[in-house]
C-alpha positions as CSV (number, residue, x, y, z in Angstrom):
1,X,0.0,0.0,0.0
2,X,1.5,3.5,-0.9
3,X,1.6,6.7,1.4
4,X,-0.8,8.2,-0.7
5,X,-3.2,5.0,-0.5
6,X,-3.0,5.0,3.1
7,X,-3.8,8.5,3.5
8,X,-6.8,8.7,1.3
9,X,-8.1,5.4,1.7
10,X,-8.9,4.6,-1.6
11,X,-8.8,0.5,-3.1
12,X,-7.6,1.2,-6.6
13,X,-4.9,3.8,-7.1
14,X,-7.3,5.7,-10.3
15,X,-8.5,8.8,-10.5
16,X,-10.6,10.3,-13.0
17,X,-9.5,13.7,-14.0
18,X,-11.0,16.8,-13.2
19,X,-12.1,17.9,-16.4
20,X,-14.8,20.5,-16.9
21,X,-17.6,20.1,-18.6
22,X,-17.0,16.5,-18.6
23,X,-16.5,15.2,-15.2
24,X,-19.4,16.4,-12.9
25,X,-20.8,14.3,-9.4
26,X,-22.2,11.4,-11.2
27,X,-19.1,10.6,-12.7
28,X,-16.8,11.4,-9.8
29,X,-19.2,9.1,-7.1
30,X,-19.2,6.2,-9.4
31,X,-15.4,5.8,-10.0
32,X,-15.5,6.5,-5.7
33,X,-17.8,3.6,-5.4
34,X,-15.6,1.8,-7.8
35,X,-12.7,2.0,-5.5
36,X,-10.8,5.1,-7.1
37,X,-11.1,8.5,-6.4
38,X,-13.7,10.3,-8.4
39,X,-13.2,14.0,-9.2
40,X,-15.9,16.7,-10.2
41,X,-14.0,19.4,-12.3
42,X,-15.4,23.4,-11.5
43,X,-15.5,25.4,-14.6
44,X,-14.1,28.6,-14.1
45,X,-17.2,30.7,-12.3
46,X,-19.8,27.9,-11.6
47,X,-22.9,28.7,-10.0
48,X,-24.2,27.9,-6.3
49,X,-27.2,25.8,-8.1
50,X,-24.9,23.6,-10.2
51,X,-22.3,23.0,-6.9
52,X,-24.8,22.0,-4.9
53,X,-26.3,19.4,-7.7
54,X,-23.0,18.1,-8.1
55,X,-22.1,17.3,-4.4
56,X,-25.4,15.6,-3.6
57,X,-24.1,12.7,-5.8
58,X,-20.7,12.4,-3.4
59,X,-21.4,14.4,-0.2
60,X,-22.7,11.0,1.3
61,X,-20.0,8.6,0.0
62,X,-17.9,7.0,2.8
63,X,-15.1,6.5,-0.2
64,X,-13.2,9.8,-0.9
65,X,-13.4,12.1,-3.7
66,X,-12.4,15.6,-4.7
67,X,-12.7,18.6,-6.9
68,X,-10.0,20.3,-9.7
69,X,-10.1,24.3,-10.1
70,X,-8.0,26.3,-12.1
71,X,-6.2,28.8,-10.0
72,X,-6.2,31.5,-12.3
73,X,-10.0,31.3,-11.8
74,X,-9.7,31.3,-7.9
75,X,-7.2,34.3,-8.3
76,X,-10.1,36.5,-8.8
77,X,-12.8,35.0,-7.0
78,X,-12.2,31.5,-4.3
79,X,-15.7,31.6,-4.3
80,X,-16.3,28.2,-5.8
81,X,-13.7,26.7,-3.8
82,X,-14.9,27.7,-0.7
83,X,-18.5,26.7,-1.2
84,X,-17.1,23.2,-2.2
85,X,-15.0,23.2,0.8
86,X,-18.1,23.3,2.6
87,X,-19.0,19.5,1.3
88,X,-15.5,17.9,2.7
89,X,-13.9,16.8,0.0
90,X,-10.8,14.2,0.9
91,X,-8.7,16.8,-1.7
92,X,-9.0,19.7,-4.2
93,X,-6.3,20.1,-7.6
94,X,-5.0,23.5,-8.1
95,X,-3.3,24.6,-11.1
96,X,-2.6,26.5,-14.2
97,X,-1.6,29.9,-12.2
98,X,-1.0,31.3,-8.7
99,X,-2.3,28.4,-6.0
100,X,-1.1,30.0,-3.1
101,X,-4.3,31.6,-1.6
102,X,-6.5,28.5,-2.5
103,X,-3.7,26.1,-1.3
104,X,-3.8,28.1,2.2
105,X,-7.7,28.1,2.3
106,X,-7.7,24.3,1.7
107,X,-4.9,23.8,4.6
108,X,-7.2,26.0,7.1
109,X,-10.1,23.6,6.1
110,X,-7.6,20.3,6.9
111,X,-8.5,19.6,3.2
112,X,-5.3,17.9,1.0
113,X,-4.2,19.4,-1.9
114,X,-2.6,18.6,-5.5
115,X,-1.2,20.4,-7.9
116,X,-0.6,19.4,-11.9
117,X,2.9,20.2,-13.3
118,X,4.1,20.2,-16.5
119,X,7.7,21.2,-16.1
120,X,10.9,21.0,-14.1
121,X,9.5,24.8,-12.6
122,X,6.2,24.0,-12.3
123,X,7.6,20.7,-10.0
124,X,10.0,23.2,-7.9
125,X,6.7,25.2,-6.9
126,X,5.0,22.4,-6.3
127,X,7.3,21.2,-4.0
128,X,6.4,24.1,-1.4
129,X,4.7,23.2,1.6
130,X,1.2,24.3,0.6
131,X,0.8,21.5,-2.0
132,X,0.7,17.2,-0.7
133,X,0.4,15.7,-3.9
134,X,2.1,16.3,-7.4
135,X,0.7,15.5,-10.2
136,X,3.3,14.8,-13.0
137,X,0.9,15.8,-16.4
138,X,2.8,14.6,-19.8
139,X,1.7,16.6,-23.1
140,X,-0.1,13.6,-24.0
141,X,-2.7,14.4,-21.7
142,X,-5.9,16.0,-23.0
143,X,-7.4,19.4,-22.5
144,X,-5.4,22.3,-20.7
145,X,-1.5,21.7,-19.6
146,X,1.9,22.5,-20.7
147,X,3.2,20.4,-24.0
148,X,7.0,20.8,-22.9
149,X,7.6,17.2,-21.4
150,X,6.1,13.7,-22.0
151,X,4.4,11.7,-19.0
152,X,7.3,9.5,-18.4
153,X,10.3,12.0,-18.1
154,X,8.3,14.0,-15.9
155,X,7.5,11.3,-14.0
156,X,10.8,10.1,-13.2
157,X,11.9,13.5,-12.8
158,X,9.0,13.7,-10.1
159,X,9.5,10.9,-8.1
160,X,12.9,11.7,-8.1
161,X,12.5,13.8,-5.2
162,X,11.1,11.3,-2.5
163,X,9.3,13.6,-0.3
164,X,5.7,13.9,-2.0
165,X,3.7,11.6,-3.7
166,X,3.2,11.8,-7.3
167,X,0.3,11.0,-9.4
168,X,0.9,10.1,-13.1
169,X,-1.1,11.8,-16.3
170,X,-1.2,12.0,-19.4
171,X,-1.4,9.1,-22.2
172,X,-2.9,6.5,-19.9
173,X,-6.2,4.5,-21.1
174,X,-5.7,1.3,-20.3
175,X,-4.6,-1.4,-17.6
176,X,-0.9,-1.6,-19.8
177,X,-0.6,1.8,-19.1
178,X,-2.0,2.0,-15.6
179,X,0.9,-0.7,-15.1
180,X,3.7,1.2,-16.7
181,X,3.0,4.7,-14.4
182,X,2.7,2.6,-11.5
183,X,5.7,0.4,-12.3
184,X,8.0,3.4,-12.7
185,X,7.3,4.7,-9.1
186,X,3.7,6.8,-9.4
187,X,1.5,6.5,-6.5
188,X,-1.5,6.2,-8.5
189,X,-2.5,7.3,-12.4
190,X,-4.8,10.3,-13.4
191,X,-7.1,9.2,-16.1
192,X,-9.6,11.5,-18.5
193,X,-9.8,11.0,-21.8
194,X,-10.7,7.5,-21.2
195,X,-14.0,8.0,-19.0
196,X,-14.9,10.6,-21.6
197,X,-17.5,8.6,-23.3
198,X,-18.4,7.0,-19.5
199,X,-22.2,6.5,-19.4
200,X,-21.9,9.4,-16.0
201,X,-19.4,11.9,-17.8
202,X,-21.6,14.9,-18.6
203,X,-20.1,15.5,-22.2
204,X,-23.3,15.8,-25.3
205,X,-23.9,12.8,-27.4
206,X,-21.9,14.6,-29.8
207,X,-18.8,14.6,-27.8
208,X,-18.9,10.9,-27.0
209,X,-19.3,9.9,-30.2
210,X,-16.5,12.0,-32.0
211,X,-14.1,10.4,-29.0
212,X,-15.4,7.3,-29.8
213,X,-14.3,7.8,-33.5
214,X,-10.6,9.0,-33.2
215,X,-7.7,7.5,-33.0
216,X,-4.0,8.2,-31.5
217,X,-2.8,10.6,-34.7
218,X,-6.4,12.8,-34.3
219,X,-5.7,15.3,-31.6
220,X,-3.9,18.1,-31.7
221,X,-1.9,20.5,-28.9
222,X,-3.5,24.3,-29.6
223,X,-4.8,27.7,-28.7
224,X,-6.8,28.8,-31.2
225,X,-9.8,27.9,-29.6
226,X,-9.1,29.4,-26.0
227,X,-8.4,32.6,-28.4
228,X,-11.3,32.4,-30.5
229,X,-13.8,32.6,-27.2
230,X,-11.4,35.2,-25.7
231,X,-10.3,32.9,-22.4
232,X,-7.7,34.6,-19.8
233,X,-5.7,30.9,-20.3
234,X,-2.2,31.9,-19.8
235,X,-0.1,31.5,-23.4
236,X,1.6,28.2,-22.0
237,X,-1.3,26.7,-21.2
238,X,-2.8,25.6,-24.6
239,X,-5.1,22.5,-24.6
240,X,-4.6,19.0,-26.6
241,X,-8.2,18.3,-28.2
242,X,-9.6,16.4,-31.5
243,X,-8.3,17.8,-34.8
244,X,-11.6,19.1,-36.7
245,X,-12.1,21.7,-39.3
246,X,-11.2,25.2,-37.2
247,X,-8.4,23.9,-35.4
248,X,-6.7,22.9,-38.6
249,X,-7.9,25.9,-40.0
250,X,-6.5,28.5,-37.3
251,X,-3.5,26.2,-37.0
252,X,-0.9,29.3,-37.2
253,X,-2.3,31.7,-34.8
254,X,0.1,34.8,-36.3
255,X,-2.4,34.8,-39.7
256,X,-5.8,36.1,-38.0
257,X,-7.3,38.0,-35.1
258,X,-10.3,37.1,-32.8
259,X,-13.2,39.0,-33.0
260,X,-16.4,38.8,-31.3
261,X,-18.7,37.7,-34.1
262,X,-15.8,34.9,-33.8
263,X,-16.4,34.7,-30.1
264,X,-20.2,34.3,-30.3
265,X,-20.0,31.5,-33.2
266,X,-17.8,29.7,-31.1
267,X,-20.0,29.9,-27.8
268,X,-23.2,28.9,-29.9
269,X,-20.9,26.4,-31.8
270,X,-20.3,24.9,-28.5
271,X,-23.9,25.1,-27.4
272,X,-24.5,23.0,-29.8
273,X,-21.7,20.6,-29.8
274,X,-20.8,20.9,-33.3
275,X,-17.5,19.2,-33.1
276,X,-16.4,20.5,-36.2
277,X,-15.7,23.7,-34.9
278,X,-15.9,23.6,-31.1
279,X,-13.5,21.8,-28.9
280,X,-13.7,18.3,-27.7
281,X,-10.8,17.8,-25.6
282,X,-8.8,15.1,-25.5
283,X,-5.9,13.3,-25.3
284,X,-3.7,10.7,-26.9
285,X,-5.4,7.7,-25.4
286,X,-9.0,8.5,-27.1
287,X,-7.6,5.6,-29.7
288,X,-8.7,3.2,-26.5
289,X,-12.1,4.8,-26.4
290,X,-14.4,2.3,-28.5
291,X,-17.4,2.5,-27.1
292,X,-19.8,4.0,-24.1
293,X,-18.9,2.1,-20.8
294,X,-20.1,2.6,-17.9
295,X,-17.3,4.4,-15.1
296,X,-17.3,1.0,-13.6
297,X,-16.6,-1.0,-16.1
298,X,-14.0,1.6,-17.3
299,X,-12.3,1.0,-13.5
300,X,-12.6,-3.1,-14.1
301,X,-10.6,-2.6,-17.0
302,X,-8.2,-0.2,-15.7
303,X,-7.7,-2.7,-12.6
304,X,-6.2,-5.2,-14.7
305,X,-2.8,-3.1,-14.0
306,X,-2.5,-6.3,-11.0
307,X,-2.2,-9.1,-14.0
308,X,0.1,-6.5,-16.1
309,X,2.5,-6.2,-13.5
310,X,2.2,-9.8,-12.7
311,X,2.9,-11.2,-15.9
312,X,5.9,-8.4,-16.6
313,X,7.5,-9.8,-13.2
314,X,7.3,-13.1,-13.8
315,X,9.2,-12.6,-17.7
316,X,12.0,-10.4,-16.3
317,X,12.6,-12.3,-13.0
């Protein structure tokens, strides 16, 4: 059992990623009450109607669970992390900006907290006290991150330092890979993309069928459609999401200028899930994403790490 395991209390060492607009309550209690550690990702300025609908799915789980906020977001309003706070959840994820005054509002509520990092700086800050648990986030990973490292390097280079635990993401959708993260000294593995087409994840029809479609060469890493809707994402914070017709478009950002005719096709775009112009992020492991699964049969499979590990120990012993 890792430090990490023992401290959380968790059976299998998966958790689903906090990804917004994807991974509310429903998803986060069922990969709980499959033994991982479900996560409900806040958008940016959620409302008090739509926390409260989201907790009632976890608030009563005796299995622990937790919530991912992007800190450029709690840099002008902690609102939504102190209303989740509220709830007791066993940790909250803070990244993609300045984490200091959530990570202290978390400590003063006794709540744990992680941070994603991306890069040998981003793993120096996040070894300060006011983060527990790293999150080593390769460029394979979908949605918003750095794309300077690959989840391997960054891993090693992570659990190099033998004082925090780490958590592994980025490119892992299956028990093989589960294995490999686990295997090269990660505490447990942080898995999106795969539960994207999960029967709980809140994504449109749309969205789950386009995942279900792609394959490994489909996504790309970009910015152009954080810049068409005008988003305060920092620069190195671009997203990996599915290749469709505007992203390959706007692929050189230099040759065209947002405008807010631009803005508000985007937004209705998005309304609408028309995945040929709005973003449906994801990462390099949608190619293991055939079908619609339920989160719990999405963990079964993931648990198979046991028999990967098993069979690799008994070849190389």
């Amino acid at each position: 059992m890792s430090d990490l395991q023992r401290l959380l209390g968790y059976r299998e060492p998966i958790f689903n990623a906090s990804m917004a607009g994807a991974a509310g309550g429903a998803l986060a209690a069922a990969v709980s009450q499959a033994g991982g550690v479900g996560m409900i990702g806040s958008p940016a300025a959620p409302k008090t109607e739509w926390i409260e609908q989201q907790v009632q799915h976890v608030a009563s789980l005796s299995t622990p669970w937790g919530v991912g906020f992007m800190a450029w977001a709690l840099e002008a309003d902690l609102y939504p992390l102190e209303a989740f706070l509220d709830f007791g959840p066993s940790l909250v994820t803070l990244s993609f900006g300045d984490v200091s005054r959530a990570a202290a509002l978390a400590h003063e509520a006794g709540v744990l907290t992680a941070m994603q990092v991306g890069n040998a700086a981003d793993l120096e800050r996040a070894m300060a006290d006011d983060i527990d648990i790293i999150i080593a986030r390769g460029g394979e990973g979908g949605g918003h991150g750095r794309n300077e490292a690959g989840t391997l390097p960054l891993l090693q280079l992570a659990t190099a330092q033998q004082q925090k635990p780490v958590i592994a993401a980025g490119g892992i959708g299956t028990a093989r890979g589960v294995a490999a993260v686990l295997a090269a000294g990660a505490s447990a593995a942080w898995v999106g993309t795969r539960f994207l087409a999960a029967s709980e994840a809140t994504g449109h029809k749309n969205v789950k069928d386009a995942v279900q479609q792609a394959g490994l060469d489909d996504t790309t890493y970009t910015r152009a459609f954080d810049v068409a809707q005008q988003l305060p994402w920092a620069p190195e914070f671009g997203g990996r999401a599915l290749r469709n017709e505007f992203s390959d478009t706007h692929a050189d950002l230099s040759t065209w200028a947002p405008d807010e005719q631009l803005r508000l096709e985007m937004q209705e775009a998005r309304a609408e899930a028309r995945t040929s112009m709005a973003p449906v992020y994801a990462g390099e492991a949608v190619q293991f994403i055939d079908s619609v699964q339920s989160a719990a049969e999405v963990m079964a499979e993931l648990a198979g790490f046991r028999k990967v590990l098993a069979d690799a120990a008994s070849r190389f012993a």
